[in-house]
C-alpha positions in Angstrom: 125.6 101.1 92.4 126.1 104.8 92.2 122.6 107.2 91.5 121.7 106.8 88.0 119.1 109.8 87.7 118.9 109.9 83.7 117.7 105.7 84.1 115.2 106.7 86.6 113.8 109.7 85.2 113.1 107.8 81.5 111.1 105.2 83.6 107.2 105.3 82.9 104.1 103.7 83.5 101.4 103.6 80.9 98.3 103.0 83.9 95.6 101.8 81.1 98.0 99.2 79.6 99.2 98.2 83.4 95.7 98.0 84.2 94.2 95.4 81.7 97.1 93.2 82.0 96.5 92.9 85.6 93.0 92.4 84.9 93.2 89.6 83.1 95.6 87.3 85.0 93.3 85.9 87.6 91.1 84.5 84.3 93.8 83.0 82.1 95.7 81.5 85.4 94.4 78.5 86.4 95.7 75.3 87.8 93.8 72.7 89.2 94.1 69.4 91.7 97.6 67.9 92.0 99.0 70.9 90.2 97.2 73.4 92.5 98.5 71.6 96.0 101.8 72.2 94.6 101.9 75.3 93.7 100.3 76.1 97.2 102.7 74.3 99.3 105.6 76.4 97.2 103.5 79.8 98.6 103.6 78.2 102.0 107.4 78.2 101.8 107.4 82.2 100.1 105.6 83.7 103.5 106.3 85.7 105.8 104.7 84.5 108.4 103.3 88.2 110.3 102.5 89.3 113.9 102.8 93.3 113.7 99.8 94.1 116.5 99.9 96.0 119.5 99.0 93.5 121.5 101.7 90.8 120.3 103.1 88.7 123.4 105.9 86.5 123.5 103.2 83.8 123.9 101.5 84.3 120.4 104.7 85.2 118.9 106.5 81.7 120.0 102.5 79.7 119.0 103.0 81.7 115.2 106.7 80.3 115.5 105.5 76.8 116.3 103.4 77.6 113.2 106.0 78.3 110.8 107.6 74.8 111.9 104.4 73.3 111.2 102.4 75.0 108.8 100.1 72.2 107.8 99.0 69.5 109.5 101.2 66.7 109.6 99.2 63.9 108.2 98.2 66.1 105.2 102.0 66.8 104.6 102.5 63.2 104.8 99.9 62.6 102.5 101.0 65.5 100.4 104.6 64.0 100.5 105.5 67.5 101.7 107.1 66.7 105.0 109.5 69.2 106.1 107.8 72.3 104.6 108.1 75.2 106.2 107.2 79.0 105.9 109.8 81.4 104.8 110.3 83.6 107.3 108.8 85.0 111.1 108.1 88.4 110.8 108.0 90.9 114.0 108.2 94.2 115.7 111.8 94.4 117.6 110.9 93.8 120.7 109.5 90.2 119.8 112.7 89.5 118.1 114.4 87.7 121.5 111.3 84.8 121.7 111.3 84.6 118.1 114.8 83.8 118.1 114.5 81.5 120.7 111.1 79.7 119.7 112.5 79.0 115.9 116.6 77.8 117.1 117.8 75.1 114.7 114.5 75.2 112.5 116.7 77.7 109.6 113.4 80.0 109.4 115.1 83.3 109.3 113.4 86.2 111.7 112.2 89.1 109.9 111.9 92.5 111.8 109.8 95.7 110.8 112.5 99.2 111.6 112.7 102.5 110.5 109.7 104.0 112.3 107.3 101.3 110.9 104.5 102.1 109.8 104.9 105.9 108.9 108.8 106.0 109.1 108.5 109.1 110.5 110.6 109.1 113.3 114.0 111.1 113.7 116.7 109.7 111.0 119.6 108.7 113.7 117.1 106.8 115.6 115.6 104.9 112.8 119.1 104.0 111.6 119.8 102.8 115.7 116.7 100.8 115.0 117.8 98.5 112.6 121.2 98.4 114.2 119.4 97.1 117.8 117.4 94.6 115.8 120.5 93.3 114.1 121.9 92.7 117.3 118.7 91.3 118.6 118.9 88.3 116.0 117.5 89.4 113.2 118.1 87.8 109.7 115.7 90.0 107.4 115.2 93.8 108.2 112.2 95.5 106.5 112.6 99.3 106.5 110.2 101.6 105.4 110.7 104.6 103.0 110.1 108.3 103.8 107.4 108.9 101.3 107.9 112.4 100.8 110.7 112.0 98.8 108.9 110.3 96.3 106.0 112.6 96.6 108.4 115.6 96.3 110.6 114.0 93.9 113.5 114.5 96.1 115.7 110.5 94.5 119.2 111.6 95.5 117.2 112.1 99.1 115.7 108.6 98.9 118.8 106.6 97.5 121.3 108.7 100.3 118.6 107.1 103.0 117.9 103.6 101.8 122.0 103.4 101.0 122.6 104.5 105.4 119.8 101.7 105.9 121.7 99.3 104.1 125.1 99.9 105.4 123.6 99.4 109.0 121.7 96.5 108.0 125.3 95.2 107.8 125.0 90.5 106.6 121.5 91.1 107.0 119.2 91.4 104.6 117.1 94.5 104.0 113.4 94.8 102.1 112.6 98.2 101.0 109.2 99.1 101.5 107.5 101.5 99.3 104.1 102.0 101.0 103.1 102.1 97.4 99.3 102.8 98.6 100.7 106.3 99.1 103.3 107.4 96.8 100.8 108.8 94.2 100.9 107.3 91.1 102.2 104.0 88.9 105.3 106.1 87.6 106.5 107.0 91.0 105.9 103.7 92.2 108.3 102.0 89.0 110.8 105.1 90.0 110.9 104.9 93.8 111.7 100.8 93.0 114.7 101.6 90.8 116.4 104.1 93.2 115.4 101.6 96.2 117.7 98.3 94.1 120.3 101.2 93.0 121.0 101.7 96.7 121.3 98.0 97.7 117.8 96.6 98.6 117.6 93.0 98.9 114.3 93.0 98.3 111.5 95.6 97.3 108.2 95.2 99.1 104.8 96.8 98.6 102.8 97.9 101.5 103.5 98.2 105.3 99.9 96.2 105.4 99.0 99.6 107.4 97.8 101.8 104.6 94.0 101.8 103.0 95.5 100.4 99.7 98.2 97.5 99.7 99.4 94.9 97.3 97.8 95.2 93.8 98.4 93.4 90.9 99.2 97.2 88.9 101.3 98.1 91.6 103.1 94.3 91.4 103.8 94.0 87.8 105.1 97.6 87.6 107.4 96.6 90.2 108.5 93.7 89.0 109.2 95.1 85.8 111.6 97.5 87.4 113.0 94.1 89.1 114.0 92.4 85.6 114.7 95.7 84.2 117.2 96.2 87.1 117.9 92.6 86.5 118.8 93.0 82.7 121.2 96.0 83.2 123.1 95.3 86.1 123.1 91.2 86.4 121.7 91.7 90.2 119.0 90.0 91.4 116.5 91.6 93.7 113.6 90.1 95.5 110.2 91.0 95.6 107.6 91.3 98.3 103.6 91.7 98.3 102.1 92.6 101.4 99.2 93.6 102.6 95.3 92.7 101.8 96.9 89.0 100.2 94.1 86.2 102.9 92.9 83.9 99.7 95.3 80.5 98.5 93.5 81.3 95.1 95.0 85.2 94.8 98.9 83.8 95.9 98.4 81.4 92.4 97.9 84.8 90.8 100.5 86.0 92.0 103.2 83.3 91.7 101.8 82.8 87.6 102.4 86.8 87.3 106.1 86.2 89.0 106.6 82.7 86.6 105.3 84.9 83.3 107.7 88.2 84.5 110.3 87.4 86.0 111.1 83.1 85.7 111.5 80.2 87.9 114.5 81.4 89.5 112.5 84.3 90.9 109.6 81.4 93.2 112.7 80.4 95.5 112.3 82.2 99.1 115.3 83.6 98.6 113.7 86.0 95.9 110.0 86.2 96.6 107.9 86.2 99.8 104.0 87.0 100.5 103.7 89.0 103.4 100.8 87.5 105.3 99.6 86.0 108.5 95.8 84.7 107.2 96.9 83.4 104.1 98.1 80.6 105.4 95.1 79.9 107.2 93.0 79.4 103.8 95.7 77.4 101.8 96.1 74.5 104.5 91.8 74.5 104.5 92.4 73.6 100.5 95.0 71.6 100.7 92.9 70.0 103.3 89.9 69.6 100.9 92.6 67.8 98.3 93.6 65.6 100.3 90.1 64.4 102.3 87.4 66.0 99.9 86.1 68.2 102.4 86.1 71.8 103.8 87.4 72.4 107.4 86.0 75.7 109.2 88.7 78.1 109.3 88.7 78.4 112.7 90.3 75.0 113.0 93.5 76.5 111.7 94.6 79.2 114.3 98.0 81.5 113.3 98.5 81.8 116.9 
């Protein structure tokens, strides 16, 4: 949709009021045995399954492939009555695109790619834009681009929706995830303003953190920007997806955060298509509890390697 500066300049975020209602969600939300191994085989199937390390290989990208096939261990899916679950989506740097590709062929996990200078998005505008355009080619499904902060920081929108709308048109089918880096854009209201101009400009999705920065996904920062979700929703009839990333390792913190998404934003919203945890040792700790449901007992977490 074209710029809409008068919506995004009315949109505020009252910190103290964000604050306590953040506050008290992991208290009041709480589900336990067969409810709990349900909702944590639906976060299995909202992740983002994450390798962004200097030292990725094709070899630990195509064993956290085999991973997102298999994300639990087949006799507790069995037992679970879960067979067939899978993660959400592989995410990767571009050059691991090719064995990702190749590792998850006929599984329908999509293959995620970080562009746009990721982390710091820093890097000359015509070759962040070639970026995405390469990784396209390369396979890619799912494009997550990162914003230039400053624009936020300076208050520069018709900057920021002029960028994230090029991003978009060269993501071309695929789908885009604007992330905010929301660790660093200041305050609550910029963060509720930088979403709206992000959706305005055709982000798929809107996504927290790059997982680089000091502060990631928060609960403030989440319900702010989900809010700007169902107030995008409400006005416009579009449906945008959201992503936290970032600082997200315990099964107990993605209930929190799939009750706050249920509460906000409805059912519709905990399909993959809609929301996704960006993680890599998340998944880790929810098969070592579903484990315990199903047998009774704790496994050491080293028996559940992400690659």
């Amino acid at each position: 949709m074209e710029l809409d500066l008068d919506w995004v300049r009315t949109a505020q975020a009252n910190t103290s009021a964000i604050e306590r209602r953040a506050a008290t969600l992991p208290g009041r939300r709480s589900v336990k045995k067969d409810y709990q191994a349900a909702w944590l085989c639906k976060a299995i199937s909202c992740i983002d399954l994450t390798t962004l390390a200097g030292d990725d290989t094709a070899g630990r990208v195509q064993r956290l492939c085999a991973k997102a096939r298999q994300p639990v261990r087949a006799d507790l899916l069995q037992a679970l009555g879960m067979q067939g679950l899978t993660v959400g989506a592989v995410c990767v740097y571009h050059d691991m695109i090719a064995p990702a590709v190749e590792a998850l062929k006929g599984s329908g996990i999509p293959v995620a790619a970080v562009s746009t200078g990721f982390p710091a998005g820093l890097s000359p505008f015509h070759l962040r834009v070639a970026e995405i355009e390469e990784s396209v080619k390369a396979g890619a499904h799912e494009i997550d681009i990162v914003i230039s902060r400053r624009h936020v920081l300076t208050g520069d929108w018709q900057a920021l929706y002029d960028e994230m709308k090029t991003f978009r048109a060269a993501c071309g089918d695929a789908h885009v995830k604007a992330i905010l880096a929301t660790g660093e854009l200041g305050s609550l209201r910029n963060v509720a303003r930088a979403s709206l101009i992000c959706m305005m400009a055709g982000a798929d999705f809107i996504k927290t953190s790059t997982g680089k920065e000091s502060v990631n996904a928060t609960l403030p920062v989440s319900l702010v920007m989900i809010r700007a979700i169902r107030d995008y929703y409400d006005r416009t009839g579009y449906r945008v997806g959201y992503k936290p990333a970032g600082g997200i390792s315990k099964a107990k913190d993605s209930l929190v955060y799939l009750s706050l998404i249920k509460e906000e934003l409805g059912n519709r919203w905990l399909q993959p298509d809609l929301f996704r945890f960006g993680a890599s040792s998340l998944l880790g700790d929810i098969e070592r509890q579903l484990e315990h449901h199903v047998t009774g007992a704790y496994s050491a977490s080293y028996r559940h390697p992400m690659g």
